[in-house]
DRENGUDREN-62355 format. One record per atom (N, C-alpha, C): atom name; residue number from 1; chain; residue in three letters; x negated, y, z. Coordinates in Angstrom, 1 decimal, decimal comma. Atoms other than C-alpha are relative to their C-alpha. Layout:
<pts>
PT site pos unit code     px     py     pz
PT   CA NUM    A  ALA      X      Y      Z
...
</pts>
This chain:
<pts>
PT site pos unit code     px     py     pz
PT    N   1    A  UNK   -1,3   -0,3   -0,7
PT   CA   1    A  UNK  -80,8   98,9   98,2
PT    C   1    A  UNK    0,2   -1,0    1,1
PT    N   2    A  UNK   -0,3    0,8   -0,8
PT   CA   2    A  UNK  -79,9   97,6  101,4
PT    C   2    A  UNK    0,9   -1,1    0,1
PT    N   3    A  UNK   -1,0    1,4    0,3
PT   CA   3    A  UNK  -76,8   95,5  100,4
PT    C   3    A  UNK   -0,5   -1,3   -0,9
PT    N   4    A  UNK   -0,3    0,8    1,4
PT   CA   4    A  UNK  -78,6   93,7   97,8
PT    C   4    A  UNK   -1,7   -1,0    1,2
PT    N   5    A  UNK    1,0    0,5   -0,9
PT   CA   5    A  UNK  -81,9   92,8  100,2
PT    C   5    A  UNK   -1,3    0,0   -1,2
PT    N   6    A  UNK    1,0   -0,3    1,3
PT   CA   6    A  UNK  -84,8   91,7   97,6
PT    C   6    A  UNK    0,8   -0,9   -1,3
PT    N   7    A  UNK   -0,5    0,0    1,5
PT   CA   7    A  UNK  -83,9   91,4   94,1
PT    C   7    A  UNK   -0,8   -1,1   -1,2
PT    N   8    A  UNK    0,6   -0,2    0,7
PT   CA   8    A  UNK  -86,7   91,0   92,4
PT    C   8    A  UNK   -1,7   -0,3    0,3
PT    N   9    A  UNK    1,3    0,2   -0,1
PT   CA   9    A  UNK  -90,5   89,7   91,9
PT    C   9    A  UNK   -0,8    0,3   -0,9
PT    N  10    A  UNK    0,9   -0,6    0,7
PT   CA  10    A  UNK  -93,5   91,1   90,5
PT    C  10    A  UNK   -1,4   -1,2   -0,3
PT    N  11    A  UNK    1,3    0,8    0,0
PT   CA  11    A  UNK  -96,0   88,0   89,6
PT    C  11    A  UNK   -1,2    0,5   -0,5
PT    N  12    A  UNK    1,3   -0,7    0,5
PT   CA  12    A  UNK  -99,5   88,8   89,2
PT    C  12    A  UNK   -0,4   -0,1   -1,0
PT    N  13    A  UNK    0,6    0,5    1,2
PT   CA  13    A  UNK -100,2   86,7   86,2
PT    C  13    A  UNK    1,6    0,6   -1,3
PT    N  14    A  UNK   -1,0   -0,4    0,7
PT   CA  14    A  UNK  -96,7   88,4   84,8
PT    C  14    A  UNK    0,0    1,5   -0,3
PT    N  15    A  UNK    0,1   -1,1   -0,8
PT   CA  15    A  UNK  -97,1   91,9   85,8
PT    C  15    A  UNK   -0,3    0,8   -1,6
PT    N  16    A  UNK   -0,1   -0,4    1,1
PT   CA  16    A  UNK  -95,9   94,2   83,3
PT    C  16    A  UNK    0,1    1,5    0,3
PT    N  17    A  UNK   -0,7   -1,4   -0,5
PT   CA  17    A  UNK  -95,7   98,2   83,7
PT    C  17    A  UNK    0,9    0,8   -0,3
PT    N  18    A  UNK   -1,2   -0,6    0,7
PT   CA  18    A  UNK  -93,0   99,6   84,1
PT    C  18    A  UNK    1,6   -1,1    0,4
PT    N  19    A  UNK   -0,7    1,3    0,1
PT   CA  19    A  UNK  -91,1   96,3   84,4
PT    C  19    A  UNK    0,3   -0,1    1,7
PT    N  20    A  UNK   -0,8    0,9   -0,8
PT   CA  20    A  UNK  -89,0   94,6   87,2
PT    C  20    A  UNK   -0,8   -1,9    0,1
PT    N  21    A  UNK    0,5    1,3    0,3
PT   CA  21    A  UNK  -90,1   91,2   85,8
PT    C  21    A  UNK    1,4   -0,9    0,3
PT    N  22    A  UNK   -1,0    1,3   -0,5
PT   CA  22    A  UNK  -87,9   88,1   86,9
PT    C  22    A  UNK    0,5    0,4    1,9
PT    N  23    A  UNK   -0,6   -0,2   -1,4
PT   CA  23    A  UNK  -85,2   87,9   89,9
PT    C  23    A  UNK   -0,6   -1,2    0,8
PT    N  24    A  UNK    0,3    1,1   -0,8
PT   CA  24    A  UNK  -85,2   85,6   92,6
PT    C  24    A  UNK    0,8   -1,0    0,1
PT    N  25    A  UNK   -0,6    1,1    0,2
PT   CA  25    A  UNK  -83,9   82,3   93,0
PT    C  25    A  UNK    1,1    0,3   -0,1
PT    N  26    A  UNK   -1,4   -0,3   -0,4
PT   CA  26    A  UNK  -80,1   82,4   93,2
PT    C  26    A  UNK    0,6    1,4   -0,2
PT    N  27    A  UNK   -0,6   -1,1    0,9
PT   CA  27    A  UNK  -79,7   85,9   92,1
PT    C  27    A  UNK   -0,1   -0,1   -1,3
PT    N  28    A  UNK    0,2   -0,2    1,4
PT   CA  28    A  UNK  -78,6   86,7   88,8
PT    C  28    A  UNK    0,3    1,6   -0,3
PT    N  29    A  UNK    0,0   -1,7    0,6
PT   CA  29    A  UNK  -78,6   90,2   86,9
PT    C  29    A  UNK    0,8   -0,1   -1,0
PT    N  30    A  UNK   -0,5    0,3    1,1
PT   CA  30    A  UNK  -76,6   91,3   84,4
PT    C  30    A  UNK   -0,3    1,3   -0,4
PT    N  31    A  UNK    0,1   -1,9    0,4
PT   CA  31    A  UNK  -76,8   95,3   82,3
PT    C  31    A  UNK    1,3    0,2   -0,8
PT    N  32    A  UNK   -1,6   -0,5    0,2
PT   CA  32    A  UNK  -73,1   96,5   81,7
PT    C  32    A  UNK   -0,2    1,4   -0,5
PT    N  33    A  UNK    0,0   -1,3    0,5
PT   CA  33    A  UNK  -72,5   99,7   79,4
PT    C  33    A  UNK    1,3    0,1    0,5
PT    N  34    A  UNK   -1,0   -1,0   -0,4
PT   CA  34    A  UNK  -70,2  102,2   80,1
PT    C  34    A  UNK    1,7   -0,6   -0,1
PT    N  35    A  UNK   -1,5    0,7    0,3
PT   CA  35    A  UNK  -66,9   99,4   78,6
PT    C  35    A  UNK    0,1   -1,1    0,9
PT    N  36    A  UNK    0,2    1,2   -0,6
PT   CA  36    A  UNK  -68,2   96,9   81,1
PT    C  36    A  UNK   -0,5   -1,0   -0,7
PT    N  37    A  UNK    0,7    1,1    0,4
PT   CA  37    A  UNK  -69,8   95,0   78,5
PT    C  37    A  UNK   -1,6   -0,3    0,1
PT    N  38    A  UNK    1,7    0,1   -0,4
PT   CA  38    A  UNK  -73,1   93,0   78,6
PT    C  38    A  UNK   -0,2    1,0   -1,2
PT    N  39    A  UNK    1,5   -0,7    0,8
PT   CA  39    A  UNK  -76,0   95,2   77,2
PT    C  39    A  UNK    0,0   -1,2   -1,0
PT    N  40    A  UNK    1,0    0,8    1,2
PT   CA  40    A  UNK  -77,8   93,9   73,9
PT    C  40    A  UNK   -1,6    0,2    0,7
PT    N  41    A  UNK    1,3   -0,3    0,1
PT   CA  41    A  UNK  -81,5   93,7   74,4
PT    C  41    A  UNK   -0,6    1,4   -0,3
PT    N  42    A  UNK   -0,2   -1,4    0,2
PT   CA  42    A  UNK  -82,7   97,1   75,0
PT    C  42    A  UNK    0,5    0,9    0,1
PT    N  43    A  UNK   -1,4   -1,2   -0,2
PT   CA  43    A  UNK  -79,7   98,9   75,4
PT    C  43    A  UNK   -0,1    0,2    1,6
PT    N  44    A  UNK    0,3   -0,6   -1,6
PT   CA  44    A  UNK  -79,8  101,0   79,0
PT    C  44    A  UNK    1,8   -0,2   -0,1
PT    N  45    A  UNK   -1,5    0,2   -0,5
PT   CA  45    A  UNK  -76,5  100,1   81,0
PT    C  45    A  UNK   -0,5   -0,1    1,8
PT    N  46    A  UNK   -0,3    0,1   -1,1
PT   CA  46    A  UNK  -75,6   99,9   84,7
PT    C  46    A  UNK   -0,6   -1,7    0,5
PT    N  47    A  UNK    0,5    1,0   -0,9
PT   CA  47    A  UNK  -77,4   97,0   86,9
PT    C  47    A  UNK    1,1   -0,6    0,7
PT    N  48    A  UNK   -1,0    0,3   -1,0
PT   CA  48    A  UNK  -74,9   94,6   88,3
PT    C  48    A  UNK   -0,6   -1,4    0,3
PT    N  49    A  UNK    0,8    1,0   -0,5
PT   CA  49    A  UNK  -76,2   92,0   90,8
PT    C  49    A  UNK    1,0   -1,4    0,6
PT    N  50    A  UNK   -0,8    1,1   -0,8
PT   CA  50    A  UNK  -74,6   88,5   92,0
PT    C  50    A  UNK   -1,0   -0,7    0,6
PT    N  51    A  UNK    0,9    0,8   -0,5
PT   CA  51    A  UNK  -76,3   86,4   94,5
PT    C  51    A  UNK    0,8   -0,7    1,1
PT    N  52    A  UNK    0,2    0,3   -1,4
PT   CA  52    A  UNK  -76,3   84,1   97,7
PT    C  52    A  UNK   -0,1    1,1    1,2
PT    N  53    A  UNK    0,3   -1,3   -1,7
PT   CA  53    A  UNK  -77,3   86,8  100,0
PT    C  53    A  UNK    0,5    0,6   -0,4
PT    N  54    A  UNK   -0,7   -1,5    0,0
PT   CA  54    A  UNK  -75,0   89,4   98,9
PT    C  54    A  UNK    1,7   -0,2    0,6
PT    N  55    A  UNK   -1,5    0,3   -0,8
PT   CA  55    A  UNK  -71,6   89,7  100,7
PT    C  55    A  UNK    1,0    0,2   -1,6
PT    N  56    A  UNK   -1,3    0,0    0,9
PT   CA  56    A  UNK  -68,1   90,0   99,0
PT    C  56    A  UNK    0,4    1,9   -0,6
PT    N  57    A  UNK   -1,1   -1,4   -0,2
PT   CA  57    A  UNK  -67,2   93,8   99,5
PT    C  57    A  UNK   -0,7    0,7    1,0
PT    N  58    A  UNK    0,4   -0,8   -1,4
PT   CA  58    A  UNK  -67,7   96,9  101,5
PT    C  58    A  UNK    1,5   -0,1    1,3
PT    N  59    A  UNK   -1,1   -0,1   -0,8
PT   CA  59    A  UNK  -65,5   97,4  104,7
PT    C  59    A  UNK    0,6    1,2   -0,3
PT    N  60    A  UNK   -0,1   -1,6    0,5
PT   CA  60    A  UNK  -63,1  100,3  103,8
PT    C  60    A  UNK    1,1    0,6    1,6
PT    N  61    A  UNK   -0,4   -0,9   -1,5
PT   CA  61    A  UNK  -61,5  102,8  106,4
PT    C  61    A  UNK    1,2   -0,9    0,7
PT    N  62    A  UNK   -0,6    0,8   -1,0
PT   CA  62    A  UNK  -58,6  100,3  107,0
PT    C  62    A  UNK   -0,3   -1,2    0,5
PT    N  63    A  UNK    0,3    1,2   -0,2
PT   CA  63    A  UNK  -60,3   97,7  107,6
PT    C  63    A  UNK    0,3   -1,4   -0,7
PT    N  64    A  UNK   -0,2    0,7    1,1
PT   CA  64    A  UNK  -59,5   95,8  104,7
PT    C  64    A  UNK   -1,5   -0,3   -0,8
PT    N  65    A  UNK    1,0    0,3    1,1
PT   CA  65    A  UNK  -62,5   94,3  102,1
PT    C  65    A  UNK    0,7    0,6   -1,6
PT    N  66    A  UNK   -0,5   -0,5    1,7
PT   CA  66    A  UNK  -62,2   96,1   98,8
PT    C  66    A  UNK   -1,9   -0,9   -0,5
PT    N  67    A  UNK    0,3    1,0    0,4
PT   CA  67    A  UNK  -64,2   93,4   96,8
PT    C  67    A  UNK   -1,0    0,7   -1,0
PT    N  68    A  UNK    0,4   -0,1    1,1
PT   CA  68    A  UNK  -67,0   93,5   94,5
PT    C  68    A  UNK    0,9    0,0   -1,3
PT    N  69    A  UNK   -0,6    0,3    1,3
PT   CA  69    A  UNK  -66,0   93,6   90,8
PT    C  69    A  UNK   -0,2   -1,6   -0,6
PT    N  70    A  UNK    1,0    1,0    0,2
PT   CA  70    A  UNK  -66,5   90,2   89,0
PT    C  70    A  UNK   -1,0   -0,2   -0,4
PT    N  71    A  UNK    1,1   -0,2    0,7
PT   CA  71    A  UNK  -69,2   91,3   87,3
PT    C  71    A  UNK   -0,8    0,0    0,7
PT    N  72    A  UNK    0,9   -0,2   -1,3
PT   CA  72    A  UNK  -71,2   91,8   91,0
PT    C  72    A  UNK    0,3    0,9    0,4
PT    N  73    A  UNK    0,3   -1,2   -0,8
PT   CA  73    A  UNK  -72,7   94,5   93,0
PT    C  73    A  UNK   -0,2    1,2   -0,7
PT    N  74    A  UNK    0,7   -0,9    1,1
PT   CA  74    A  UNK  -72,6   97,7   90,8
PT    C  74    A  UNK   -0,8    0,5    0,6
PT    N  75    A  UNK    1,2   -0,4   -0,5
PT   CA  75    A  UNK  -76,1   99,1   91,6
PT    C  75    A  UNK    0,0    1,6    0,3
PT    N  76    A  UNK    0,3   -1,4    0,6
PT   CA  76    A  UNK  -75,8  102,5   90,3
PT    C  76    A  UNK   -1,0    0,4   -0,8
PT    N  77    A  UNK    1,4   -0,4    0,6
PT   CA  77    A  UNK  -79,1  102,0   88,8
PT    C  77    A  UNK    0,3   -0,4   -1,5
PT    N  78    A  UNK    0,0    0,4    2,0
PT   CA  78    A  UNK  -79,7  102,1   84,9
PT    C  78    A  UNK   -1,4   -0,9   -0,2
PT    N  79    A  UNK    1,7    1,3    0,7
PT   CA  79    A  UNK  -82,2   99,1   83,0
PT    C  79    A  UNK    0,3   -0,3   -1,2
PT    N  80    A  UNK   -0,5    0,2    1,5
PT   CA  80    A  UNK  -82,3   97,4   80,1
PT    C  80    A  UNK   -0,7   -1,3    0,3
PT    N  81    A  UNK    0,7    1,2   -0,1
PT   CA  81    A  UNK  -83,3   93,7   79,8
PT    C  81    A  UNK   -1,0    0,0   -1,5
PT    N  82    A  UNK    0,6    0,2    1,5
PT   CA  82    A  UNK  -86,0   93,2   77,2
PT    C  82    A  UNK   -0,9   -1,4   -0,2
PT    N  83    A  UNK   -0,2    1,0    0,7
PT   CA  83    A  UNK  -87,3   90,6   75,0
PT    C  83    A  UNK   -0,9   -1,0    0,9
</pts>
C-alpha cells in the first residue's frame, strides 16, 4: 500500500511460503480482531501498522487530519502472526 511504503522483508535464509517474515526496522505490526483486540497466535484479524515513515492521518475534504487510530494504520488486509 502506498501510505505504508515497505513493510516487510523476505530473508533468504528465512524464507517461508506463504509468509511475510519479519518487518523492518522501526515498523511495528500488530493483528486486531473484529473488538480491536490483539490476535492470539494464529487467530486471522486486521493488519495494523505503526512506523517512522508513516504519517499521522489522511487529509479529509475540509482540510482537517482525521488521525490514525492508536493502534496504527488500519491496512484492510487480514494475517495472523505465527509461532
Amino acid at each position: 500500500m502506498s501510505e505504508a511504503g515497505g513493510v516487510f522483508e523476505n530473508l533468504p535464509d528465512k524464507r517461508k511460503p506463504g509468509s511475510v517474515e519479519t518487518s523492518f526496522k522501526h515498523m511495528e505490526i500488530c493483528i486486531l480482531n473484529e473488538h480491536g483486540l490483539e490476535c492470539h497466535t494464529g487467530e486471522d484479524g486486521e493488519i495494523f501498522l505503526k512506523g517512522k515513515s508513516l504519517g499521522i492521518g489522511y487529509l479529509n475534504e475540509q482540510g482537517a487530519i482525521d488521525r490514525y487510530p492508536d493502534q496504527g494504520l488500519p491496512t484492510g488486509d487480514l494475517g495472523y502472526m505465527d509461532s
